[in-house]
N, C-alpha and C positions, 0 to 999 in steps of 0.2 A: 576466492571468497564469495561466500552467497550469502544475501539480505533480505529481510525481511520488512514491508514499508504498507506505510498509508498514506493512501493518496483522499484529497478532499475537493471534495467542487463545491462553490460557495453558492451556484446558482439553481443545484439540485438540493444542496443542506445532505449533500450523503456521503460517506467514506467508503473506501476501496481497501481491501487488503492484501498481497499478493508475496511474492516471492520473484528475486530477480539473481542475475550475476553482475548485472548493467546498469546502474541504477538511472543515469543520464537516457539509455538510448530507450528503458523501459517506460519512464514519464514520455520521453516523447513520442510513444508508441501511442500509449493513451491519450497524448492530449491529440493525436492525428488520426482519430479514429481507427487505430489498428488493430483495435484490441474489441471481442464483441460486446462484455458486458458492459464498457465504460463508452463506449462509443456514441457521440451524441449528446453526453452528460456534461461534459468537459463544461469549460476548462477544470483540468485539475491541478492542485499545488498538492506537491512531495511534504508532509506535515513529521510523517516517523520516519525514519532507516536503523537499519539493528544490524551489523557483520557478522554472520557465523562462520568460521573456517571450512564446515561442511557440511552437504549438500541437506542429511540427516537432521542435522541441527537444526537448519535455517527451515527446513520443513516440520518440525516440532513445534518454534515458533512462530511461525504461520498459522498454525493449528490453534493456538493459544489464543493468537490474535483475532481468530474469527471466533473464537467461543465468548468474547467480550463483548458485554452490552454497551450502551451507547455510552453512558454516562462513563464508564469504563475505559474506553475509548477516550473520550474526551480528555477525563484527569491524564490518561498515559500521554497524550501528546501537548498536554497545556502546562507538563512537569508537575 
């Protein structure tokens, strides 16, 4: 299974959007600065998760997700 998520730091006011297989080890990537763009930015909380069955998919909606403006963003993960 591959995901597709958004992550948010409340102290930079910014979202993250990314693609994982891991969802647990991949926030903690980021929130332990492993990761280069988010590194520093932290803390982040896991706000979206989406499961696509493959790998194709979950990279389509990835794509989707970064072509969304904020306000866009905001409605998808506020429901």
């Amino acid at each position: 299974m591959y995901y597709t998520y958004i992550l948010y730091s409340a102290v930079f006011k910014i979202y993250y959007k990314g693609i994982t297989e891991n969802p647990d080890q991949r926030l903690w990537e980021h929130n332990n600065n492993k990761s280069r763009f988010t590194s520093g930015k932290g803390p982040w909380e896991l706000v979206y998760l989406k499961g696509f069955p493959s790998k194709r998919e979950a990279l389509i909606g990835e794509r989707r997700l970064k072509s969304l403006n904020r306000r866009s963003i905001e409605l998808l993960v506020n429901g």
